[in-house]
C-alpha positions, -999 to +999 in steps of 0.1 A: +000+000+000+029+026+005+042+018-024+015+025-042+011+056-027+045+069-031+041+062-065+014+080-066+029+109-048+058+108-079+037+105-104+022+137-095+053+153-088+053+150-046+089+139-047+100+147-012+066+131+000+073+100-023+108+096-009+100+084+032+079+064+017+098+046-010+125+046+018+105+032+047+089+007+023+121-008+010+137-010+046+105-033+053+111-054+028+150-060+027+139-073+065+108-091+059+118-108+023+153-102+020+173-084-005+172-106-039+131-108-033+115-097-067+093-072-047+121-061-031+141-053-064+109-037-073+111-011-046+149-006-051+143+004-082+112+027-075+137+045-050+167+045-070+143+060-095+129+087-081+166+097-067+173+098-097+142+119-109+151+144-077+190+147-092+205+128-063+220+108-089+252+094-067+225+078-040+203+067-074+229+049-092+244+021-066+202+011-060+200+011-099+230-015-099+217-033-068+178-036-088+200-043-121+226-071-106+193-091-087+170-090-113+197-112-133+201-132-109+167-138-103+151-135-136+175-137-161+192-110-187+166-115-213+135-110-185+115-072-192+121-061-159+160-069-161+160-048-194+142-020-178+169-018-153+196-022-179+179+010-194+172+031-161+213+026-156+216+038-190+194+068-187+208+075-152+243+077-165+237+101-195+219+122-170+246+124-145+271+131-183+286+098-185+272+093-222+304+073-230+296+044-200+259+048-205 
């Protein structure tokens, strides 16, 4: 549910609302599940995302790598959610004007 509304909250734009959120919501789940859980690499992601979406893109890009590295062990290199993360890093580094490694 927090999730959901954090996401909601960056959809619209609430960033620094989204964030505790996001944060709080991760924490329970690297406890609860673990950190190679596919919901948990889900809400990695989500925060690495909107970091990177706020321009805290040092603190966005070790979650993007963290989402990235356990989605192929978990699912695979060829999974959609593996190639979204593949393109989040990309996008992430061309933002932060590291064209060359993105």
């Amino acid at each position: 549910l927090a999730n959901n509304l954090a996401l909601m909250l960056k959809n619209m734009g609430n960033y620094e609302e989204a964030l505790p959120l996001f944060r709080d919501g991760l924490a329970g789940y690297r406890h609860t599940y673990g950190a190679g859980h596919p919901e948990t690499l889900i809400r990695i992601n989500n925060l690495g995302n909107l970091l990177c979406k706020m321009g805290n893109f040092e603190e966005a890009l070790p979650l993007c790598k963290e989402a990235l590295e356990g989605r192929r062990e978990s699912l695979g290199d060829k999974h959609p959610s593996t190639l979204n993360s593949i393109n989040n890093i990309g996008v992430l580094l061309k933002d932060m004007g590291k064209k060359e490694e993105a």
